[in-house]
C-alpha positions in Angstrom: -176.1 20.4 126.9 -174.2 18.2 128.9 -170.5 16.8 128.5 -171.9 13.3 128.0 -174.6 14.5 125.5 -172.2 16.6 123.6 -170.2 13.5 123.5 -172.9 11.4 121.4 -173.6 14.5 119.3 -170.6 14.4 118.3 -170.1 10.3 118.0 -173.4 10.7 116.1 -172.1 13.3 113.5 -168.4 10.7 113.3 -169.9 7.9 113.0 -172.7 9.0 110.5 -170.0 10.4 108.3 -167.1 7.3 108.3 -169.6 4.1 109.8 -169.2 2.5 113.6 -166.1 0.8 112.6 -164.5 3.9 110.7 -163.9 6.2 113.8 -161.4 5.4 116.5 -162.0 5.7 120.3 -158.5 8.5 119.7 -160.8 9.9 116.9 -163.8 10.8 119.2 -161.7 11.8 121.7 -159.9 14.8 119.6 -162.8 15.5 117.9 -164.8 16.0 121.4 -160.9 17.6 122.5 -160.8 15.2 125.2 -158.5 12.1 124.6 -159.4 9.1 123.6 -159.1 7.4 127.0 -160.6 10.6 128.7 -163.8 9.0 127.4 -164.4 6.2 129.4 -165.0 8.3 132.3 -168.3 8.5 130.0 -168.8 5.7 128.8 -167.3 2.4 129.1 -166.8 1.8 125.5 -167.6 2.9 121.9 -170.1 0.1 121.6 -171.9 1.6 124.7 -171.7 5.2 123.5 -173.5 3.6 120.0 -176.4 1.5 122.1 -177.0 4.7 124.8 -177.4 6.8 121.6 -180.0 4.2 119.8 -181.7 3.4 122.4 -182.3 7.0 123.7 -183.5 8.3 120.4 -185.8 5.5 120.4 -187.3 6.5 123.3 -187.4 9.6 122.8 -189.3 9.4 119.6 -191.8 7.3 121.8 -192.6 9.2 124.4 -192.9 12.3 122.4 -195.0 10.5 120.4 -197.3 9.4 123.2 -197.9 12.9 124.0 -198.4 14.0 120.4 -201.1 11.3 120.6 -202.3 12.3 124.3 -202.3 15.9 123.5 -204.9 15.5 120.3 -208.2 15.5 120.3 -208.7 12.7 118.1 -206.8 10.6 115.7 -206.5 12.4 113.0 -205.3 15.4 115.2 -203.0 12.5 116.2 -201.5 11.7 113.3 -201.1 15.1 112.4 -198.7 15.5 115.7 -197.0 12.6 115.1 -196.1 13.3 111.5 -194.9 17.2 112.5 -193.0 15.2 115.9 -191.7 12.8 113.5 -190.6 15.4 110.9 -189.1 17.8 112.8 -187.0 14.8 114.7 -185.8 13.7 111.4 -184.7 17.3 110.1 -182.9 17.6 113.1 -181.0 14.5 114.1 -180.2 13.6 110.3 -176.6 11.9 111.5 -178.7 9.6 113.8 -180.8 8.3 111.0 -177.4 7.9 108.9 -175.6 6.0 112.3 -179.3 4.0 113.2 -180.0 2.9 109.2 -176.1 2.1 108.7 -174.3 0.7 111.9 -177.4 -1.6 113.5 -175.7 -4.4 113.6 -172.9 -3.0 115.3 -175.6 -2.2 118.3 -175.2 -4.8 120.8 -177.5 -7.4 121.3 -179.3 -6.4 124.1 -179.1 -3.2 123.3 -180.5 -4.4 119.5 -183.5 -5.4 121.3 -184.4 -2.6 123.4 -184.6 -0.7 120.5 -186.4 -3.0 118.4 -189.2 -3.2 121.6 -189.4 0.5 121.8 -189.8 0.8 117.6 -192.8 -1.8 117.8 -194.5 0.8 120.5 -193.7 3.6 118.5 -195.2 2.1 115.3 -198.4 0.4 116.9 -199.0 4.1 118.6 -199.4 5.1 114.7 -200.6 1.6 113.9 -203.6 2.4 116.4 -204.1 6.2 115.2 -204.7 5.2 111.9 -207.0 2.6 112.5 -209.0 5.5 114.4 -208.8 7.1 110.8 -209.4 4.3 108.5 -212.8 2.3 109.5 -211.5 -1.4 108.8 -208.2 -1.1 108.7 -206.2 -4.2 109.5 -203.3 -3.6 112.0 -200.9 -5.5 109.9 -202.1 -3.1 107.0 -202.1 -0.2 109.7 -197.8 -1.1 110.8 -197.3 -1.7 107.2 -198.6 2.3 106.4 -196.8 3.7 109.5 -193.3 1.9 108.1 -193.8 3.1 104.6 -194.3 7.1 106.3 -191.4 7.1 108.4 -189.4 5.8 105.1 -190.3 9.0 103.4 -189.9 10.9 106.6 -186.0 9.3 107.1 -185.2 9.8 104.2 -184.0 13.6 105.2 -180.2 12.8 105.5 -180.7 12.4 101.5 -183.2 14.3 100.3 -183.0 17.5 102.5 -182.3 19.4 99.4 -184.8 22.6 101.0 -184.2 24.7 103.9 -185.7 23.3 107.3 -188.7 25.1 107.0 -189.9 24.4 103.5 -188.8 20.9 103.8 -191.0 20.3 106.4 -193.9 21.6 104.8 -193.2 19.4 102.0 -192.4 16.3 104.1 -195.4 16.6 106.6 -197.8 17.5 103.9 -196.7 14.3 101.8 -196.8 12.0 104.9 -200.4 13.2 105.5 -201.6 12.8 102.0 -200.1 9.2 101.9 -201.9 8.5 105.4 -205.0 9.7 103.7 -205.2 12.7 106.4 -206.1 16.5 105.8 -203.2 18.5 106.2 -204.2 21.8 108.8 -203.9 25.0 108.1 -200.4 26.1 109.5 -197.8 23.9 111.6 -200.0 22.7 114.7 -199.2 23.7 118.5 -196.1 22.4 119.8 -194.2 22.4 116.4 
């Protein structure tokens, strides 16, 4: 991992536990064991550190998704990659989900919209799956469905109460049953 991405990890996991405005460019500085000013060699503020961190998860979660959706066969197979791509992102960056539900309007405006362009991809590339799925379902209908899974699907940072493993189980089968999908047999390829 590099010095600048261990940086945001570590933002992430401050900021997620004491909000945007609760953590101190000094603070992120001993906690990466750097000092404060040390950090704008990285970055050219704490606002910048929060939008590169937004807006790269963003994408991230978008072009993984496009190559869940790529990689399947069909829709449904689709869905079922995105749900498990979706999952195991959201077991695994919990403090992002914290710093991305809590601190958005901190983000700064251009940075606000980036992200907002990149979520409306990333939930019209569900939008469209499950409108492969469902024969006459309206997009509107379609967004609304893929908002209401990745609310279940977010809401690890409070409801991991499992190990990884199992909780995934639980939270991929769930998302599937709500998306009115058949769950395979076993974790598909890639997971």
């Amino acid at each position: 991992m590099s010095r600048r991405a261990q940086i945001l990890a570590t933002a992430a996991e401050l900021f997620a536990a004491r909000g945007f405005h609760g953590v101190s460019v000094a603070d992120l500085g001993a906690a990466c064991g750097i000092s404060g000013p040390a950090l704008y060699k990285h970055f050219p503020s704490k606002d910048a550190m929060l939008a590169e961190m937004l807006v790269s998860i963003s994408e991230e979660l978008l072009v993984v998704g496009r190559q869940r959706v790529a990689e399947a066969g069909d829709p449904e197979g689709a869905l079922v990659g995105l749900v498990d791509w979706h999952v195991s992102f959201a077991l695994g960056r919990r403090a992002l989900i914290v710093v991305q539900d809590r601190d958005w309007e901190s983000l700064p405006a251009d940075a606000r919209e980036r992200v907002r362009a990149l979520q409306r991809a990333y939930v019209d590339l569900w939008a469209d799956q499950l409108r492969g799925v469902h024969d006459g379902l309206g997009t509107e209908r379609a967004r609304a469905m893929a908002h209401a899974t990745f609310g279940l699907l977010n809401s690890t940072p409070h409801s991991g109460l499992l190990p990884d493993e199992p909780m995934h189980e639980l939270l991929a089968g769930m998302a599937l049953a709500a998306l009115g999908v058949r769950a395979p047999v076993g974790r598909p390829s890639g997971a």
